[in-house]
C-alpha positions in Angstrom: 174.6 244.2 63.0 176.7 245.3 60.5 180.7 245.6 60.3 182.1 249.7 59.4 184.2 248.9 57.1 185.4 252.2 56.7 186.4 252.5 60.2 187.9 249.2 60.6 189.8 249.8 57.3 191.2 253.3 59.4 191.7 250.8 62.3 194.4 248.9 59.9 196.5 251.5 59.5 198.3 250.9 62.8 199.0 247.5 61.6 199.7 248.7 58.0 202.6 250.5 60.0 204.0 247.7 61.8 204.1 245.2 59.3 205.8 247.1 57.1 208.5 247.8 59.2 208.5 243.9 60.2 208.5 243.0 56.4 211.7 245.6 56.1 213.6 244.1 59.2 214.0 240.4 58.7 214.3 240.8 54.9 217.6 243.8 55.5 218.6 243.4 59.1 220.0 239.5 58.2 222.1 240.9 55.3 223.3 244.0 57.4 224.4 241.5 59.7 226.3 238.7 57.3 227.4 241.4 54.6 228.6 244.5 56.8 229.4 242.9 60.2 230.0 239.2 58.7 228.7 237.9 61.2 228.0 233.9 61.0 224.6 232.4 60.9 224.6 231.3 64.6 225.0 235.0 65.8 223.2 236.9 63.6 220.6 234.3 64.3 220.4 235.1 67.7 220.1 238.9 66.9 217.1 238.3 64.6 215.5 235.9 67.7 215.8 238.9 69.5 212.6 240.6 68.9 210.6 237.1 69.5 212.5 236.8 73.5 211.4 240.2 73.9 207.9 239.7 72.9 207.7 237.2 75.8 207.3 240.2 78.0 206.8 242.7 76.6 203.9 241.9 74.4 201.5 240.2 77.1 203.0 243.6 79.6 202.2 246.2 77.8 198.9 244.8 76.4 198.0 244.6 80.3 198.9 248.1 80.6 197.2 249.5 78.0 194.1 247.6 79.6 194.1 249.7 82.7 195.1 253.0 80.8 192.4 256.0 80.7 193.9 259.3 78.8 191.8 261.7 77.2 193.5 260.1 73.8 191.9 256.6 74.8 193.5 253.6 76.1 195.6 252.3 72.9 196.4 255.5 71.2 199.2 256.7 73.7 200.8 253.5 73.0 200.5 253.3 69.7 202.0 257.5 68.9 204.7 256.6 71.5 206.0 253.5 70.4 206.0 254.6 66.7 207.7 257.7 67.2 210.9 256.2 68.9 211.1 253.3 66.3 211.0 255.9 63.9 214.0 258.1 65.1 216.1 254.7 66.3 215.1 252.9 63.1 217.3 255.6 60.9 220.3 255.1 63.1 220.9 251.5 61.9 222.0 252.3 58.4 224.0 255.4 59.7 225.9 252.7 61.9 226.1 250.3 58.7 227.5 252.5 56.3 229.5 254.1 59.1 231.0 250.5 59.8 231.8 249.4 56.3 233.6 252.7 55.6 235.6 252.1 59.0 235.3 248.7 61.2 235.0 249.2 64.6 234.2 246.6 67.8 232.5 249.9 68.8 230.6 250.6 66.0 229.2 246.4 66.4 228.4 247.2 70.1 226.4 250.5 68.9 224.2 248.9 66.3 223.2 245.8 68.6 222.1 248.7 71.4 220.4 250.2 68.8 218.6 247.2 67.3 217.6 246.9 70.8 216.3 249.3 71.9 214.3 249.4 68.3 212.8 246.1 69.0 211.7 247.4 73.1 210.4 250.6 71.1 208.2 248.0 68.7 207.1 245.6 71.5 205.4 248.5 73.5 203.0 249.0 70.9 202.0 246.0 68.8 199.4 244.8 71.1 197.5 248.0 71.8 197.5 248.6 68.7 196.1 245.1 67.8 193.6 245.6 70.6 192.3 248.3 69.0 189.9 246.8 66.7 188.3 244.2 68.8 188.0 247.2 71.4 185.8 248.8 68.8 184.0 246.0 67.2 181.0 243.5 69.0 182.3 240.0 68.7 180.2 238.4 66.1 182.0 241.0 63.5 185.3 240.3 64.7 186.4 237.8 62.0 185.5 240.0 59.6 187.0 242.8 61.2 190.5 241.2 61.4 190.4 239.8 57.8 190.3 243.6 57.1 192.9 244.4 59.4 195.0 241.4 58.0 194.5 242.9 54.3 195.8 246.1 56.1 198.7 244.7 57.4 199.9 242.9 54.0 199.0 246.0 52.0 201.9 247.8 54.3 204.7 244.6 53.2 203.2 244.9 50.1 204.2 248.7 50.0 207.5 247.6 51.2 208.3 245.2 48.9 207.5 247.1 45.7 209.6 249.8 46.8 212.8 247.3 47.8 212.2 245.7 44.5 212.0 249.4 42.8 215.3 250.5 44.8 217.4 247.7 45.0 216.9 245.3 41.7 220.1 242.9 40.9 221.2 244.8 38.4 222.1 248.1 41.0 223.1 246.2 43.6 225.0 243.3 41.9 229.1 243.1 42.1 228.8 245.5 45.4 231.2 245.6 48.4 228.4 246.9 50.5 224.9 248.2 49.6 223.4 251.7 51.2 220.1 251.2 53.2 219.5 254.1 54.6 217.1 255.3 51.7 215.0 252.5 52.0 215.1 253.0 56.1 213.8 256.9 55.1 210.8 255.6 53.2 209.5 252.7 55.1 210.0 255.2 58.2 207.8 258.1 56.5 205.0 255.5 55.3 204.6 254.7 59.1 204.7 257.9 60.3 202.0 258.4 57.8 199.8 255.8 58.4 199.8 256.8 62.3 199.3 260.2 61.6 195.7 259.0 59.4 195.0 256.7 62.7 195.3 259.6 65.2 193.2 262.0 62.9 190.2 259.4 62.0 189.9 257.3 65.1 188.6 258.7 68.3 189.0 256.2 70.2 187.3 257.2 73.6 184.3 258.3 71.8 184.3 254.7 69.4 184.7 252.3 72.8 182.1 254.1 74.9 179.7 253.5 71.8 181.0 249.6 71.8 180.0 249.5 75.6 176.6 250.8 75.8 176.4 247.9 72.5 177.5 245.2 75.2 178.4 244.9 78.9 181.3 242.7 78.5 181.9 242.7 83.0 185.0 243.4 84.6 187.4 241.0 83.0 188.3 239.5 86.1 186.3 236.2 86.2 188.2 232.8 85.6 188.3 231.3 82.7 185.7 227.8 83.0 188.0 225.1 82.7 187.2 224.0 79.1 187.9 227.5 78.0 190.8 227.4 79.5 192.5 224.3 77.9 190.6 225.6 74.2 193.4 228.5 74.7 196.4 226.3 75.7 196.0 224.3 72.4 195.0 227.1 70.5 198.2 229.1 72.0 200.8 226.3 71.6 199.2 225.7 68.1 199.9 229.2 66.7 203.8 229.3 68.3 203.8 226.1 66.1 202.8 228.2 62.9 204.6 230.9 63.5 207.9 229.4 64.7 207.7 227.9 60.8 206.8 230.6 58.7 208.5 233.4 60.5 211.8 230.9 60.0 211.3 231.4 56.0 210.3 234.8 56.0 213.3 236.2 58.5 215.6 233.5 56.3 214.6 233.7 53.1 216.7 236.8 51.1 219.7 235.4 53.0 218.9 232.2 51.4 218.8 232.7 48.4 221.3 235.0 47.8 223.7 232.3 49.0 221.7 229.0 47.1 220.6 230.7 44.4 222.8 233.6 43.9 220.1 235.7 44.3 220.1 239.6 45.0 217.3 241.5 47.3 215.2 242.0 44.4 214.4 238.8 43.5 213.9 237.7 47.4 211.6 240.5 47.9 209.2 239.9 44.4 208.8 236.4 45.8 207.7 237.6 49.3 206.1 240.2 47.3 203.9 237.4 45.7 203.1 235.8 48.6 202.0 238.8 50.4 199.8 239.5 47.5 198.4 236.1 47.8 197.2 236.6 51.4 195.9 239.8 50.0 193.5 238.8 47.5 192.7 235.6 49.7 191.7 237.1 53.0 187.7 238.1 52.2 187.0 234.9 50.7 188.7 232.8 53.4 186.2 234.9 55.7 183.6 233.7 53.6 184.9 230.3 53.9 185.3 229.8 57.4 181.5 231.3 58.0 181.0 228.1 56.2 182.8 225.2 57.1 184.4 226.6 60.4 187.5 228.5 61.6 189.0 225.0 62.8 188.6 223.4 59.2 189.8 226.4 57.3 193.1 226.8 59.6 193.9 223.0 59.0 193.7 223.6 55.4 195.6 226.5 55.5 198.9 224.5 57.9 198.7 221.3 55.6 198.6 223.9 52.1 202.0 226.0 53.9 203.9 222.9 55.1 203.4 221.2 51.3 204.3 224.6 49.5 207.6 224.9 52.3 208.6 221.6 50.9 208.2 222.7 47.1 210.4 225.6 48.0 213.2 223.6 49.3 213.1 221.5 46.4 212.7 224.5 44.0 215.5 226.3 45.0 218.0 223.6 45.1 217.0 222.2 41.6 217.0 225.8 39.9 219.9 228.6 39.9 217.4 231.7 39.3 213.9 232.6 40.9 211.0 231.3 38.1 207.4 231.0 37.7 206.8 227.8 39.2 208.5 229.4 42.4 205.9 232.3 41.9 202.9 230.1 41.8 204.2 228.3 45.0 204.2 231.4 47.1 201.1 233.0 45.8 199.6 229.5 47.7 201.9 230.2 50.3 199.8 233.5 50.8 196.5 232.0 50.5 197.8 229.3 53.3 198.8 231.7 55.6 195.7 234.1 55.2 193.7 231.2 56.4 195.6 230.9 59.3 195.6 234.9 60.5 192.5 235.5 59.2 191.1 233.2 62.2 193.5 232.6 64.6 193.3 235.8 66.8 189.6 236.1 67.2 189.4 232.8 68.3 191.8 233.8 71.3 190.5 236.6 72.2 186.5 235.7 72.1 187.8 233.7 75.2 188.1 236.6 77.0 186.3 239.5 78.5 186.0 243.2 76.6 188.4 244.6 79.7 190.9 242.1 79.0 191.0 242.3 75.1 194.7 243.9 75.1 196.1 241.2 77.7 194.7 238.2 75.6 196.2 239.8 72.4 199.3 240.1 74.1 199.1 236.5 74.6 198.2 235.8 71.1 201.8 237.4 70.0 203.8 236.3 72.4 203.0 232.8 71.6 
C-alpha cells in the first residue's frame, strides 16, 4: 500500500486556501482593530475569539452534515466551493469598511465591519472540516500520517505565500510614520490565491469517483457503533490535550504583529518575516517528523514537539523585551518554533480520527477543530 502523493498533494489545496486566509486574519484584523477603530485590547480580543466560539458549533455541525451529504460533486466538495466563495466576496468588504472608517468615523461604520467579520468567520466555519475530511475520506488509515504531513506542508506553503507577499507589500519602510495603512490590496491577493487553489481542487479531485475506490479498499461499517470505553477516554485526553496546544500557540500567532509593534516598535514586516520563519520551519520539518514518529511513536514525537514550543515561547518573551529590533537569534528561535509545532500537527489529527469509523470521518474532524 502505497500513499498518491500526487493526489494528496491536490487534496492540500483546500487547506493551502484556508490557512492562508487564517495566516492573513490574525496577523491584519488585530491592527484594523487597535489602529483604525482603536479599539482596546479587551475588545478587540473578544473579536479575534470570535472565530474559536463559533467553531464550537459550527465545526463539529457542519462536519456532521457533510457526513450525511450525497451530490453528484461528492460529499465535501459542495462545502468546500460554497464556503469559499462567500468568504471570498465578504473578505473584500473589510478593508472597504476600514479605509471607509478612517476617512470618516462612524458608530455605523464599527457596527458594519463587526457584521461583516461575522458573517466572514460563519462563511469559514462551514467549510474547514469538510474540507479537512477530505483526505482521510480518500486515504486507508495506515497512510494517513503520511497523508496529513503532506496536507500540513500544504497548509504552511499557503501562510508561507502570505507572508512573503505582506513582507513584499508592507515593509517598515512604506508603512512607517502612517496615520492609517490600506489593506485592501493585500485582501485582493490572498482572496485570488484561494480562489485559485479551490478552482485546482474542483478540477483534479473527483471526489465521488476517489471515495467509492477508498470503500471497495475497506468496509469501514456504518459509523454508528459506540466507541469501547478505552477508546473513548484515549479521545477525551487526546481532545483536551490539543485545546491545550492550541489555546497557546494560537495566543502568539493572533498576538504577535500587535506585539511587537507596540514592545518592539516593530512594523508588519518584520512581524510577518518572523512568522514567515516559523512557518518555514514547520515546512521543511513535516516529512522527517513523519519519519520520526514511524519510529519512536506519535505520543513521543508530540511531547517533544510541546516541551521544544513552550521553551522557544519563553525565549521569545525574553528576546523581545531585552532587544528593540527583530534579530537573528529571534530567527533561530522560530525556525524551532516551526519544527515544534510540525510535530504536533503532523500527528495529532490522525490520531483522533483513527478512533472513528470511515462514515464518521467529517464529525471526528469537526471535533478535532473545535477543541
Amino acid at each position: 500500500m502505497k500513499l498518491d502523493n500526487k493526489r494528496t498533494i491536490l487534496t492540500g489545496f483546500a487547506f493551502l486556501s484556508i490557512c492562508a486566509f487564517w495566516q492573513m486574519y490574525n496577523s491584519i484584523v488585530p491592527l484594523i482593530l487597535t489602529n483604525t477603530f482603536h479599539l482596546n485590547e479587551t475588545y478587540s480580543g473578544a473579536i479575534m475569539a470570535a472565530d474559536n466560539v463559533l467553531a464550537l458549533f459550527l465545526l463539529p455541525l457542519f462536519g456532521a452534515i457533510s457526513d450525511k451529504t450525497h451530490t453528484k460533486i461528492g460529499k465535501r466538495m459542495p462545502f468546500i466551493l460554497f464556503g469559499t466563495g462567500l468568504a471570498i466576496i465578504l473578505m473584500n468588504l473589510l478593508p472597504l469598511i476600514d479605509n471607509s472608517y478612517a476617512a470618516a468615523p462612524t458608530t455605523f461604520k464599527t457596527v458594519s465591519f463587526v457584521v461583516v467579520l461575522g458573517l466572514l468567520l460563519v462563511a469559514m466555519g462551514t467549510y474547514r472540516s469538510p474540507a479537512v475530511a477530505l483526505m482521510p475520506d480518500i486515504t486507508p488509515k495506515p497512510l494517513r500520517s503520511k497523508g496529513n504531513a503532506i496536507i500540513n506542508l500544504m497548509g504552511a506553503l499557503g501562510g508561507v505565500i502570505y507572508l512573503g507577499v505582506a513582507a513584499v507589500m508592507y515593509p517598515n519602510s512604506k508603512v512607517e510614520g502612517l496615520a492609517h495603512v490600506n489593506y485592501q490590496p493585500l485582501f485582493m491577493v490572498v482572496s485570488a490565491i484561494m480562489f485559485v487553489a479551490i478552482a485546482v481542487l474542483f478540477l483534479t479531485i473527483k471526489e465521488p469517483k476517489l471515495v467509492a475506490e477508498w470503500n471497495l479498499a475497506e468496509d469501514d461499517g456504518s459509523g454508528s457503533e459506540t466507541l469501547p470505553k478505552p477508546v473513548k477516554k484515549s479521545l477525551i485526553f487526546l481532545l483536551s490535550s490539543i485545546s491545550l496546544w492550541f489555546l497557546g500557540y494560537n495566543a502568539v500567532e493572533t498576538w504577535f504583529t500587535t506585539y511587537v509593534s507596540q514592545v518592539m516598535g516593530q512594523a508588519l514586516g518584520g512581524a510577518s518575516t518572523c512568522l514567515l520563519i516559523a512557518t518555514g520551519g514547520a515546512v521543511i520539518s513535516y516529512i522527517p517528523i513523519g519519519v520520526i514518529a514511524s519510529k519512536v511513536g506519535r505520543k513521543r514525537t508530540i511531547m517533544a514537539g510541546i516541551i521544544l514550543l513552550a521553551v522557544c515561547f519563553g525565549l521569545g518573551y525574553f528576546l523581545t523585551t531585552a532587544y528593540s529590533e527583530i534579530n537573528v537569534v529571534m530567527f533561530i528561535v522560530f525556525a524551532l518554533v516551526g519544527l515544534a509545532w510540525a510535530a504536533i500537527n503532523v500527528n495529532s489529527l490522525p490520531m483522533v480520527v483513527e478512533m472513528c469509523r470511515g462514515s464518521d470521518i467529517g464529525k471526528f474532524t469537526g471535533y478535532y477543530y473545535t477543541f
